[in-house]
C-alpha positions as CSV (number, residue, x, y, z in Angstrom):
1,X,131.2,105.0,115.9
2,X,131.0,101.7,113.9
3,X,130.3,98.5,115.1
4,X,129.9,94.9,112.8
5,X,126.8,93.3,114.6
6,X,128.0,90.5,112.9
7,X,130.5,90.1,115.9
8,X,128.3,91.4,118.8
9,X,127.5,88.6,121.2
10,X,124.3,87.0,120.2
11,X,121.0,88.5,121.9
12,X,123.0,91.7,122.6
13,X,121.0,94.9,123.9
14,X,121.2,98.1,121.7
15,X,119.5,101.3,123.3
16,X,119.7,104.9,122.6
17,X,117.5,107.9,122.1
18,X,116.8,107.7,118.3
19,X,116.8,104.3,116.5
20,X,117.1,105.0,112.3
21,X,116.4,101.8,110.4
22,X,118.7,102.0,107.0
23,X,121.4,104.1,105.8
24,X,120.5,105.2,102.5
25,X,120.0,109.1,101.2
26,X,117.0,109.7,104.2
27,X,119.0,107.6,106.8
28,X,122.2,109.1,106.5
29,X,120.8,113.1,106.2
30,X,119.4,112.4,109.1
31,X,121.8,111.1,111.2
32,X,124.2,114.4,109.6
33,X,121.7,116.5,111.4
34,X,121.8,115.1,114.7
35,X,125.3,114.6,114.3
36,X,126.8,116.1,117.2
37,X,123.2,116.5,119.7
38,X,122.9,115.3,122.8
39,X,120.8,112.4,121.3
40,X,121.5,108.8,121.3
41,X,121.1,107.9,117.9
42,X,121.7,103.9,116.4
43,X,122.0,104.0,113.0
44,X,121.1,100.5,111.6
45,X,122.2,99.1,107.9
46,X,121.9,95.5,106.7
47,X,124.6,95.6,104.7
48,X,128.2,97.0,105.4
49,X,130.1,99.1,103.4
50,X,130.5,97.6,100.1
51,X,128.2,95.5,97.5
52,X,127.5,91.7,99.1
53,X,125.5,89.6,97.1
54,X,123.9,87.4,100.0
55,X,122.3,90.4,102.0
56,X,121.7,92.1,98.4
57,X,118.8,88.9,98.1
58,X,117.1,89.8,101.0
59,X,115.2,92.9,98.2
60,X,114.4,89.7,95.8
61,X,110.7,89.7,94.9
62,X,108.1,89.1,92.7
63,X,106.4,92.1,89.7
64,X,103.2,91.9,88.1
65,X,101.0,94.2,86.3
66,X,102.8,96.8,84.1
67,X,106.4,95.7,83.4
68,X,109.1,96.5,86.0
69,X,112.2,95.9,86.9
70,X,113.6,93.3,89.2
71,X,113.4,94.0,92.5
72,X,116.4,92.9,93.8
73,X,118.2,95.1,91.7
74,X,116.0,98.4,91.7
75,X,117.8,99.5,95.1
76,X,121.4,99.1,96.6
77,X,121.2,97.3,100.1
78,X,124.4,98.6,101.4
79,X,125.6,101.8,103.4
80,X,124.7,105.0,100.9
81,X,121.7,103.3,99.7
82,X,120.9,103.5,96.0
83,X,122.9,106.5,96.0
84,X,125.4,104.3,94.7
85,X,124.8,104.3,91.7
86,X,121.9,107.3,91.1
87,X,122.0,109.7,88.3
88,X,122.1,112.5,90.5
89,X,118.9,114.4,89.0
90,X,117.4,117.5,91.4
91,X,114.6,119.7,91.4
92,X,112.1,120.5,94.1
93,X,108.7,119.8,93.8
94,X,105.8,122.5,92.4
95,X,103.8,124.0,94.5
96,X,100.4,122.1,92.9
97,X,102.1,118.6,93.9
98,X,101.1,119.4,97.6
99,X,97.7,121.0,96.4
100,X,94.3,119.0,96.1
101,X,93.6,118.5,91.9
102,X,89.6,117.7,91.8
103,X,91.1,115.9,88.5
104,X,93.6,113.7,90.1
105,X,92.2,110.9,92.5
106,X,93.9,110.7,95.8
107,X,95.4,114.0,95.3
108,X,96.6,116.3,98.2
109,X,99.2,116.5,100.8
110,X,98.6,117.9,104.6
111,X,101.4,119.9,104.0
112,X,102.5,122.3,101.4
113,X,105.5,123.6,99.5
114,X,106.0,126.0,101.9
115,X,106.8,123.8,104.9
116,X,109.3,122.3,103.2
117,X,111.1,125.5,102.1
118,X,113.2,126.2,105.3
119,X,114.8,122.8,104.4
120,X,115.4,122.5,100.9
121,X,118.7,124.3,101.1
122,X,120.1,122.3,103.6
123,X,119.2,119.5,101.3
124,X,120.9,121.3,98.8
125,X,124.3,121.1,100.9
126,X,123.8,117.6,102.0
127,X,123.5,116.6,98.1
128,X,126.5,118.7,97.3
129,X,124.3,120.6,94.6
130,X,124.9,124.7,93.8
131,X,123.1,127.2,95.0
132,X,120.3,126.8,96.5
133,X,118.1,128.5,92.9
134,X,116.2,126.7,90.6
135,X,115.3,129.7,88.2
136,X,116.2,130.4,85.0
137,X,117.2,133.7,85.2
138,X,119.7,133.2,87.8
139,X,121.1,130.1,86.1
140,X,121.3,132.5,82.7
141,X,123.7,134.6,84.0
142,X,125.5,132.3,85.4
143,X,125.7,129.6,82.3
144,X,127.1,130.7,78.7
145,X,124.0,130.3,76.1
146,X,121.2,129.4,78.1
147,X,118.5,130.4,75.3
148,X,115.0,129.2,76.0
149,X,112.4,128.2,73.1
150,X,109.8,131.2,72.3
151,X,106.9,130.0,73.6
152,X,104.3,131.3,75.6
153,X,104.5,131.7,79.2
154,X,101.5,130.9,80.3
155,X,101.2,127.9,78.4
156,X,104.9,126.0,78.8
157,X,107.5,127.3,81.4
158,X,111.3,125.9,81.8
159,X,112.0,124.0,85.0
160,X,115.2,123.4,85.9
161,X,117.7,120.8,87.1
162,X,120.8,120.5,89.1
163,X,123.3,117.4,89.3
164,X,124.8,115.7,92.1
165,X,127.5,113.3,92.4
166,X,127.3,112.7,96.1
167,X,127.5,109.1,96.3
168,X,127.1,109.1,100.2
169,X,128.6,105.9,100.9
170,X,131.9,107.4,99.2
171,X,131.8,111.1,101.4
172,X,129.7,110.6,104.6
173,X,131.7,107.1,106.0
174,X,133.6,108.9,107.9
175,X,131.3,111.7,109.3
176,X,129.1,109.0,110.7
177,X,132.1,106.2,111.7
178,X,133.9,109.0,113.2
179,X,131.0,111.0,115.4
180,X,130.4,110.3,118.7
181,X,126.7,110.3,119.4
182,X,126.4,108.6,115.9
183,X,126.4,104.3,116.8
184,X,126.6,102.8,113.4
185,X,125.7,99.2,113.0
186,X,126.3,97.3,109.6
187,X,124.7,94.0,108.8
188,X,121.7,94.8,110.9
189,X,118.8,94.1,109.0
190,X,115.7,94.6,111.2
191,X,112.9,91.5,110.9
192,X,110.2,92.7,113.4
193,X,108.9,95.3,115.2
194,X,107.4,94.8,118.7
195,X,104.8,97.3,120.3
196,X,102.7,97.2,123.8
197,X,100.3,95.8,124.3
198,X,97.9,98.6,122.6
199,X,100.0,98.5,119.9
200,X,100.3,102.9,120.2
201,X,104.2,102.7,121.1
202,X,107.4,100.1,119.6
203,X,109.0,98.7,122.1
204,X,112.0,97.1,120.7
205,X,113.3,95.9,116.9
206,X,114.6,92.5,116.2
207,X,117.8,92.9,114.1
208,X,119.5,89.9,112.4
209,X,122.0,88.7,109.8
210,X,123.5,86.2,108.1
211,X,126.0,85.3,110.9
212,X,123.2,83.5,112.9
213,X,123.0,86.6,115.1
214,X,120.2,88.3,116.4
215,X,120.1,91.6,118.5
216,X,117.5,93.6,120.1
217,X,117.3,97.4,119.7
218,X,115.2,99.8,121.9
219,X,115.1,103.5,121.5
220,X,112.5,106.9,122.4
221,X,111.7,107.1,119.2
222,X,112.2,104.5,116.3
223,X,112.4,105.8,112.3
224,X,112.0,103.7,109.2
225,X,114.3,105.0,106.6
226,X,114.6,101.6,103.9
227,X,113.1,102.6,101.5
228,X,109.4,102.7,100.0
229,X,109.5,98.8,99.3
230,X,111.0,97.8,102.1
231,X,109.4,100.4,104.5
232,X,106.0,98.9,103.8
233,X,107.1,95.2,103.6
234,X,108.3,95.0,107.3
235,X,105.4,97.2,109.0
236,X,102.6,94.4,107.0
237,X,105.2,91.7,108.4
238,X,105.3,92.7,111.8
239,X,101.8,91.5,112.4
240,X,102.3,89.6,115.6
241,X,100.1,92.0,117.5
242,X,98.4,93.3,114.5
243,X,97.0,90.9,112.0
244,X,97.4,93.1,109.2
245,X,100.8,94.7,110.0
246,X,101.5,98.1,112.2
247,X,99.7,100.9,110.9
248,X,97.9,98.9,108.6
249,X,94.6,98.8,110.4
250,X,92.4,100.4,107.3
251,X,94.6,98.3,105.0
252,X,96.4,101.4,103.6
253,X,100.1,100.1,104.3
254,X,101.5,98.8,100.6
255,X,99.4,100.8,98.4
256,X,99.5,103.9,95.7
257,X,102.9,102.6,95.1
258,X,104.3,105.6,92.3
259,X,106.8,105.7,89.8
260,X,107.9,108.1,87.5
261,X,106.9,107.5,83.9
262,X,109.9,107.9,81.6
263,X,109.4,106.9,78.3
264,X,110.1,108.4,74.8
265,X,106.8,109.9,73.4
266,X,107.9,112.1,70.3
267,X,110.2,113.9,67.9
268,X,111.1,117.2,67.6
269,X,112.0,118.4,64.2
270,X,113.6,122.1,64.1
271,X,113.0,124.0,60.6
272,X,116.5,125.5,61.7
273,X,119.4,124.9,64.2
274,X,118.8,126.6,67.7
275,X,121.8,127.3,69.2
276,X,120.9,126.7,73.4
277,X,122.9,124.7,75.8
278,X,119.4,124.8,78.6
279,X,117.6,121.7,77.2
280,X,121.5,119.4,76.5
281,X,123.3,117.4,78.9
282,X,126.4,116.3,79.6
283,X,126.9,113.8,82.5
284,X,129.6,114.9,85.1
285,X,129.8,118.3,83.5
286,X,126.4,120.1,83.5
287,X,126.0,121.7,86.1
288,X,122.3,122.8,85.4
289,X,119.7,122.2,82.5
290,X,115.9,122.4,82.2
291,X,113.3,120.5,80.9
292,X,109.9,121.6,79.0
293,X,107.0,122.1,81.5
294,X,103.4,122.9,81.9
295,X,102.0,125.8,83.6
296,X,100.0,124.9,86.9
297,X,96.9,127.0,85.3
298,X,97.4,124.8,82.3
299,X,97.1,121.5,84.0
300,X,94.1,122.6,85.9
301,X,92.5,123.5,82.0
302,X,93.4,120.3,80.5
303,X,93.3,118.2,83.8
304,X,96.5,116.4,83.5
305,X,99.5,115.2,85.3
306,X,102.3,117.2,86.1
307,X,104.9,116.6,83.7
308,X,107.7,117.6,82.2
309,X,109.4,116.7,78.3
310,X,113.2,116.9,78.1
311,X,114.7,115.9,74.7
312,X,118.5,114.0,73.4
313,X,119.3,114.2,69.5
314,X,116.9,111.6,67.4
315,X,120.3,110.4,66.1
316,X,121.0,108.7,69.6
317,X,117.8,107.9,70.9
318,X,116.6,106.1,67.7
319,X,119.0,103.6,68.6
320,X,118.7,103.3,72.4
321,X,116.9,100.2,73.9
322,X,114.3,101.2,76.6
323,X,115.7,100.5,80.2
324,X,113.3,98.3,80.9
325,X,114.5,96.2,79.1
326,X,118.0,96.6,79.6
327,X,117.9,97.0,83.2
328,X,116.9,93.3,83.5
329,X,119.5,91.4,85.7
330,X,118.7,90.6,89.5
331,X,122.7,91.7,89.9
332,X,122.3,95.4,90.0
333,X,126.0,95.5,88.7
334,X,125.4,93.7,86.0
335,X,122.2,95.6,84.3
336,X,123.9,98.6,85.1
337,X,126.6,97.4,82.4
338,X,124.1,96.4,79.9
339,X,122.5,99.5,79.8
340,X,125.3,101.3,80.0
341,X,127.1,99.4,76.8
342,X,123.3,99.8,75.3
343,X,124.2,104.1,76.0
344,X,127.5,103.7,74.6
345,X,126.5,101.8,71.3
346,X,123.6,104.3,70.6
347,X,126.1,107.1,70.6
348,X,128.3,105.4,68.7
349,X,126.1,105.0,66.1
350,X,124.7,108.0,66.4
351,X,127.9,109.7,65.1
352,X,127.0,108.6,61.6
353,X,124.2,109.9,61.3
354,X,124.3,113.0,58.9
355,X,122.4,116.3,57.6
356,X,119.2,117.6,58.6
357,X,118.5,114.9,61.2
358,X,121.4,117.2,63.6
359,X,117.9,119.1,63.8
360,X,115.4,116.3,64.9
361,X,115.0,115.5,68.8
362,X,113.7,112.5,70.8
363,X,111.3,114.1,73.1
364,X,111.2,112.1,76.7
365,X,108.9,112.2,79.0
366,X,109.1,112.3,82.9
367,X,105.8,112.8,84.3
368,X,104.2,111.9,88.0
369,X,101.7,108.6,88.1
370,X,98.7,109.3,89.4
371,X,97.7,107.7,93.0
372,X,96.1,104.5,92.6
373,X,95.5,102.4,95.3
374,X,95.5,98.8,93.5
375,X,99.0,99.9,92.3
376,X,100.6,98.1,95.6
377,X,103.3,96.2,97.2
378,X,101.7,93.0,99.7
379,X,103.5,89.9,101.0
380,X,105.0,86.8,99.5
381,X,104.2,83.2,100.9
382,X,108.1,83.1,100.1
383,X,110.4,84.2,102.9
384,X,113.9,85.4,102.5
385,X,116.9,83.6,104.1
386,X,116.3,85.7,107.8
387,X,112.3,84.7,107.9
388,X,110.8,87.7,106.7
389,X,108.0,87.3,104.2
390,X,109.3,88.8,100.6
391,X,107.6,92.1,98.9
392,X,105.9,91.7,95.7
393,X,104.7,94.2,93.9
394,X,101.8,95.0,91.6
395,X,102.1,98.2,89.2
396,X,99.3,99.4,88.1
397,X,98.6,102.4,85.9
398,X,95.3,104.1,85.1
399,X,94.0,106.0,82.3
400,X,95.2,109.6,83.4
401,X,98.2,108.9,82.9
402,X,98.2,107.6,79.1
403,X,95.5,110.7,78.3
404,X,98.1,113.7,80.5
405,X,101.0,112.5,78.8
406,X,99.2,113.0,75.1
407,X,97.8,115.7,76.2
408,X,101.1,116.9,76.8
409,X,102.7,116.5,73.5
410,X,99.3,118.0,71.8
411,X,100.2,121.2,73.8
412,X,103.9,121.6,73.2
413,X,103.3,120.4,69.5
414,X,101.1,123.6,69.3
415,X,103.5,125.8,70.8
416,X,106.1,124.9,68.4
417,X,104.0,125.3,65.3
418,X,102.4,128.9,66.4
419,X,106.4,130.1,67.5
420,X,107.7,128.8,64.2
421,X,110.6,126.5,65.7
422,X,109.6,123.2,63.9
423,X,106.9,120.4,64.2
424,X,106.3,117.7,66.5
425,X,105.2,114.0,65.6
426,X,103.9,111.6,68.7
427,X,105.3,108.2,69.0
428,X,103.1,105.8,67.7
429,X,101.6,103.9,71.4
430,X,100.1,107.6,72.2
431,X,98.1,108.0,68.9
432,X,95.1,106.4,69.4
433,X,92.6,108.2,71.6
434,X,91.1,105.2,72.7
435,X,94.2,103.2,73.5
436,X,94.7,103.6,77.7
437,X,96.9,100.8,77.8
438,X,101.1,101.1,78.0
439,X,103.7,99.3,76.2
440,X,106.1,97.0,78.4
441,X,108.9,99.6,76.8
442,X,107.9,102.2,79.5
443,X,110.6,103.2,82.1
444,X,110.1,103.9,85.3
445,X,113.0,105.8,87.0
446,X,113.5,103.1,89.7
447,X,111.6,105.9,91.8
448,X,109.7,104.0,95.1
449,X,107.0,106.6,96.4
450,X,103.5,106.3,98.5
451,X,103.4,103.3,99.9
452,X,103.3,104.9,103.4
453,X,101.2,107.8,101.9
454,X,100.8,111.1,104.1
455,X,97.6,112.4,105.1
456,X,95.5,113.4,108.0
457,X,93.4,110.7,107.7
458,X,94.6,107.6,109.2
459,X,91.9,105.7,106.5
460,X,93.8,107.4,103.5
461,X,97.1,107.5,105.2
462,X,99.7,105.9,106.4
463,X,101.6,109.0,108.6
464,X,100.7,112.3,109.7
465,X,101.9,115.6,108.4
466,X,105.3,114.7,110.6
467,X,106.0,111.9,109.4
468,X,104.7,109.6,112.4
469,X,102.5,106.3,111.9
470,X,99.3,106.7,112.5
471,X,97.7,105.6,116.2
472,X,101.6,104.8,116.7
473,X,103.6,107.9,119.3
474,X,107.1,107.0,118.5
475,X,107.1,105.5,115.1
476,X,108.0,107.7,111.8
477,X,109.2,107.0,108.5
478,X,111.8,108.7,106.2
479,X,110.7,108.2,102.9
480,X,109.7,108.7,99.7
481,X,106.9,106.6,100.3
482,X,105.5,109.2,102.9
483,X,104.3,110.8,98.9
484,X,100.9,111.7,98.5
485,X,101.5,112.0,95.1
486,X,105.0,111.7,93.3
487,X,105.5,115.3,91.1
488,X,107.4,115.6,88.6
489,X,111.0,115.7,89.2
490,X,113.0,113.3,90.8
491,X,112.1,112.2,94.6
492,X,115.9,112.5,96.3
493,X,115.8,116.5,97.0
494,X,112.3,116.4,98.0
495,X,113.0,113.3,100.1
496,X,116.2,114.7,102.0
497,X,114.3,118.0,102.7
498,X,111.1,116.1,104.5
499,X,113.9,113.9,106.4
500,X,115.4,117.0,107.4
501,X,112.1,118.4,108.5
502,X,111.1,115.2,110.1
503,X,114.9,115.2,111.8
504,X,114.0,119.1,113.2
505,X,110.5,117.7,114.9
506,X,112.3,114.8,116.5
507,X,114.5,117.3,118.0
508,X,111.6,119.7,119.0
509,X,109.5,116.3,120.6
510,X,112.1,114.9,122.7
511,X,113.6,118.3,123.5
512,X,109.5,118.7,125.2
């Protein structure tokens, strides 16, 4: 069911069993699953169904620190989420993202790969990917001429990908208009939370929009799903009972804010051509690829990041402009078609390009930022146009990750030169040793995580191993930011398989 809370009566009364706060890629899987349950569940979105610039402000804030984009146009604030307009990248995490790295600060989830297994090929479906298989071998008998570099096993290993184009807002409108114990409400942007008196249980949400209307919603159990951002901005601004925001009493609410770094960090020259179609793309036709990793034994030997390297022909990405600064306008729309024209030109250009450089690769790297906790999102003085105090956010990176992602390229370039493929030459910002710093031409992959961090401590950690806030019974949140640390790949598989886990516990509590 659908209703515009635009055109409730003011002060109306919303109530049902399970309250979901945003309709993006963890909203919506979660409202799939319970789609047909006995449960109650209001499904809230700010926006409505199609791109509207007024609530698209309400994400407006402030960046310092290490360049990033603006943050009004890093997300989409309408039904689907950002998932209209993502890339569509998947891979589940590694096993030693959940594990406890002596060598990484802040490192280690309460939960491991394995508790998320049973849900990863639901996720799968949900995300409209293929089989639920993210070997090699099964994808090489599958795919014509996926031939993988000669190197050595126990050094570099190939991890692979799959592509979604599930924009949800496009083929899950009418699964959740059309079900009955689904209550979707559009332009219902949530401004406060209210608890008891102990501040251990919500009470109700304050919804409003730009209308002039404002509605009260009260539910069992209540779930944040807005995003990493947005998530920790309206816990730290519902401090009317808590001076410091809900679950925010050890101040942990906003930090280790992660990213993915995505930057170009070498070349590949072949001595000959390699004829493999596992490492190439080609958008809205592969169905699966891999990218160059690092065995778990060698990141524990070298004590780096977990990272991968993926590669396009030199001949393009010689000419491409980083994202960062062509992803520059506050109308998402709009950067979107500046880097996009930027793609186009580079391969335009890149058609003229002749001989041996057919043979040369630009080596990118995508590669987890290590937790930091003055990396963080806090509150504006500014408020946006319904009262609530904006999100600004500080990125910060540390020294680990300049020295994992050298490391990196000293590895693979050592590889290559003992299997007799070629050579490999590092960009120029990774060849001094001493340099820790970062260029403002590094990407991130407009990936929020860990600013509602996971851990069994409620002084390192925002929720528990199910999701729920701290000292809080019926408060959870469905998000990325739930990250202890980020991984490697891409956060929307991993992040629809820990909804659907969370989604299974709900069931499982209330069902008690």
């Amino acid at each position: 069911m659908h209703t515009d809370a635009r055109k409730l009566d003011d002060n109306t009364l919303i109530e049902g069993d399970i309250c979901i706060v945003g309709a993006g890629a963890a909203g919506i899987s979660m409202a799939l699953d319970l789609l047909g349950s006995k449960h109650k569940v209001i499904l809230l979105e700010g926006g409505g169904f199609e791109y509207d610039d007024k609530v698209q402000d309400l994400y407006k804030g402030q960046t310092t620190g290490q360049k990033y984009f603006p943050l009004k146009s890093s997300r989409l604030h309408y039904f689907g989420g950002t998932t209209g307009h993502w890339a569509g990248m998947c891979s589940p995490f590694d096993p030693i993202d959940f594990q406890k790295r002596d060598w990484v600060p802040h490192s280690g989830w309460p939960i491991n790969r394995g508790d998320l297994e049973p849900f990863y090929g639901k996720a799968n479906e949900i995300l409209q990917l293929g089989p639920y298989n993210y070997t090699m071998d099964f994808w090489q008998k599958k795919l014509p001429e996926m031939n993988p570099f000669p190197l050595n096993e126990k050094v570099i290993w190939n991890k692979m990908w799959q592509y979604s184009n599930a924009h949800f807002n496009q083929i899950y409108k009418g699964s959740i208009v059309n079900a009955q114990n689904i209550h979707l409400y559009t332009y219902a942007n949530v401004v406060d939370i209210s608890a008891n008196e102990g501040v251990s249980e919500i009470t109700e949400m304050i919804v409003k929009n730009h209308a002039g209307k404002t509605h009260r919603v009260r539910a069992k159990k209540f779930v944040l799903a807005c995003g990493a951002i947005q998530n920790a901005r309206l816990l730290m601004a519902s401090n009317k009972q808590a001076p410091a925001g809900l679950g925010n009493d050890n101040d942990v609410v906003g930090r280790y804010f992660m990213e993915h770094l995505e930057v170009a960090s070498a070349e590949l020259w072949l001595f000959k051509d390699f004829p493999t179609n596992l490492y190439t793309v080609d958008w809205g036709v592969t169905k699966a690829s891999a990218e160059i990793a690092f065995t778990p034994e060698i990141q524990e030997k070298e004590r780096i990041l977990n990272g991968t390297a993926s590669m396009i022909p030199l001949s393009v990405g010689k000419h491409q402009k980083p994202r960062m600064e062509t992803f520059q306008e506050d109308d998402p729309r709009k950067s979107k078609q500046v880097m996009n024209k930027d793609f186009d030109k580079s391969e335009e250009l890149a058609k003229k390009e002749k001989g041996h450089i057919l043979r040369a690769f630009q080596l990118n790297t995508r590669i987890e930022q290590a937790p930091n906790p003055n990396s963080r999102v806090t509150l504006s003085k500014e408020k946006d146009e319904l009262g609530v105090n904006r999100a600004d956010l500080h990125w910060e990176l540390t020294p680990l990750d300049k020295r994992s992602i050298r490391t990196m390229y000293k590895i693979l370039g050592q590889q290559i030169a003992v299997s007799g493929l070629g050579r490999v030459r590092l960009n120029e910002f990774l060849r001094d040793e001493t340099d820790t710093t970062f260029p403002d031409s590094t990407n991130g992959g407009w990936h929020h995580m860990g600013t509602t961090r996971m851990s069994a401590d409620s002084k390192t950690g925002v929720v528990d191993k199910n999701c729920k806030v701290h000292g809080i019974n019926n408060l959870y949140i469905a998000s990325s930011g739930c990250y202890t640390t980020s991984g490697a790949p891409n956060p929307t598989l991993t992040l629809v398989a820990l909804t659907l886990r969370l989604s299974n516990h709900l069931k499982s509590v209330l069902a008690g």
